[in-house]
Kinemage of the C-alpha trace (Angstrom):
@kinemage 1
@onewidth
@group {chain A} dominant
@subgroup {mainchain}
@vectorlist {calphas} color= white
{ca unk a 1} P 177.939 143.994 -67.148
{ca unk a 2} L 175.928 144.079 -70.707
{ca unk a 3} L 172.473 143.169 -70.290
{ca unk a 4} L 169.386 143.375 -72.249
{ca unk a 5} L 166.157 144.825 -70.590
{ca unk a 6} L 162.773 145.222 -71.474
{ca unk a 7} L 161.180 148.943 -70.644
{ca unk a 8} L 159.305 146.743 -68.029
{ca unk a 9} L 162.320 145.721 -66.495
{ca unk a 10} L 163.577 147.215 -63.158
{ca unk a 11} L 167.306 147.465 -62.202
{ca unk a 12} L 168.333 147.188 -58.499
{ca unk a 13} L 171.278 148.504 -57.348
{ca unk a 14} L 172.798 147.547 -53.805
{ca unk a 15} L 175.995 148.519 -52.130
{ca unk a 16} L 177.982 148.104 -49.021
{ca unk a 17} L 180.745 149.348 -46.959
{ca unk a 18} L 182.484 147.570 -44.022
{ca unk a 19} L 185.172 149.089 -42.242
{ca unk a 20} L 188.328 147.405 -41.538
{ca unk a 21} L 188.423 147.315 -37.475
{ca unk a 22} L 189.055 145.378 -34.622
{ca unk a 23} L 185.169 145.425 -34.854
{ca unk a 24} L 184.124 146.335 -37.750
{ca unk a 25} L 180.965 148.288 -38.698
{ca unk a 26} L 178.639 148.194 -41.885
{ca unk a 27} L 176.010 150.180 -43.603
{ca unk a 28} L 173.848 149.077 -46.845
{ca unk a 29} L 172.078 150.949 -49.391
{ca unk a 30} L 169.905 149.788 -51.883
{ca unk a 31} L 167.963 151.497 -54.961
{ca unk a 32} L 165.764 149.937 -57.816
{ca unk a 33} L 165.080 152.069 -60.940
{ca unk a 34} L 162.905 151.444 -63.530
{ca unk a 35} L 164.171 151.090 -67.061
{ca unk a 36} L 161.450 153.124 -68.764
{ca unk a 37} L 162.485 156.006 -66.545
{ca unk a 38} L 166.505 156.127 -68.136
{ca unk a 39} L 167.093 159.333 -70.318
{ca unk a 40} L 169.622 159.801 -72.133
{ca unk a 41} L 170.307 162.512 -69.046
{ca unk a 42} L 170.023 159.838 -66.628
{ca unk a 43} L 173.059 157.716 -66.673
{ca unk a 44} L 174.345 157.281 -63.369
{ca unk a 45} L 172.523 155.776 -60.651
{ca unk a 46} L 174.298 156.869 -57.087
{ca unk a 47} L 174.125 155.707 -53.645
{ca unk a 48} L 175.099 157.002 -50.327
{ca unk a 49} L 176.342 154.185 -48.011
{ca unk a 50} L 176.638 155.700 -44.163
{ca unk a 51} L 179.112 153.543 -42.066
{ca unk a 52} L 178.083 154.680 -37.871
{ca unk a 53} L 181.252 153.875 -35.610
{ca unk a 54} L 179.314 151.749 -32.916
{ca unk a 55} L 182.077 151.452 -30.204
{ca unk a 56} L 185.081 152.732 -28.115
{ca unk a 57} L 185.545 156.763 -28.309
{ca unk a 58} L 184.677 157.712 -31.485
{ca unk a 59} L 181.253 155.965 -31.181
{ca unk a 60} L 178.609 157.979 -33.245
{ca unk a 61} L 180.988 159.211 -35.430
{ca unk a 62} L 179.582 158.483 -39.257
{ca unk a 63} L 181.432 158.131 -42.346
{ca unk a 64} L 179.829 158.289 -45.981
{ca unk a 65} L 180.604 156.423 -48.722
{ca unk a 66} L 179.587 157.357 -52.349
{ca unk a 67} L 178.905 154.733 -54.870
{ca unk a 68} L 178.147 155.658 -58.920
{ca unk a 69} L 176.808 153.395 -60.852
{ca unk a 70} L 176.776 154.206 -64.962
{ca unk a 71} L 174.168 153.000 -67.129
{ca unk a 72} L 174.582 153.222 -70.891
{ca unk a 73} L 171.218 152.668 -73.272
């Protein structure tokens, strides 16, 4: 996606992870940066999605899902 932003501007990133079950479970993550903050160090934005098993015998049990996000100024 090519977009033009102001240094104002604020980018929000979201992401989600269902898991393909009988029942399945989610988890969500969000994060909103602020453009003014990007360096030219700071080109990824990354979120960490944690999916909880909710039933049967492996309730509890948590997996973790990794999202990157690049930005290019």
């Amino acid at each position: 996606m090519n977009a033009k932003l102001n240094p104002a501007d604020r980018l929000v990133f979201e992401a989600s992870a269902t898991e393909a079950d009988k029942y399945p479970d989610n988890g969500n993550a969000s994060r909103e940066i602020a453009v003014s903050s990007l360096t030219e160090q700071q080109t990824t934005a990354q979120l960490d999605v944690i999916v909880t098993e909710n039933r049967g015998r492996y309730s509890g049990n948590t997996a973790k899902w990794r999202f990157v996000f690049q930005i290019e100024k």
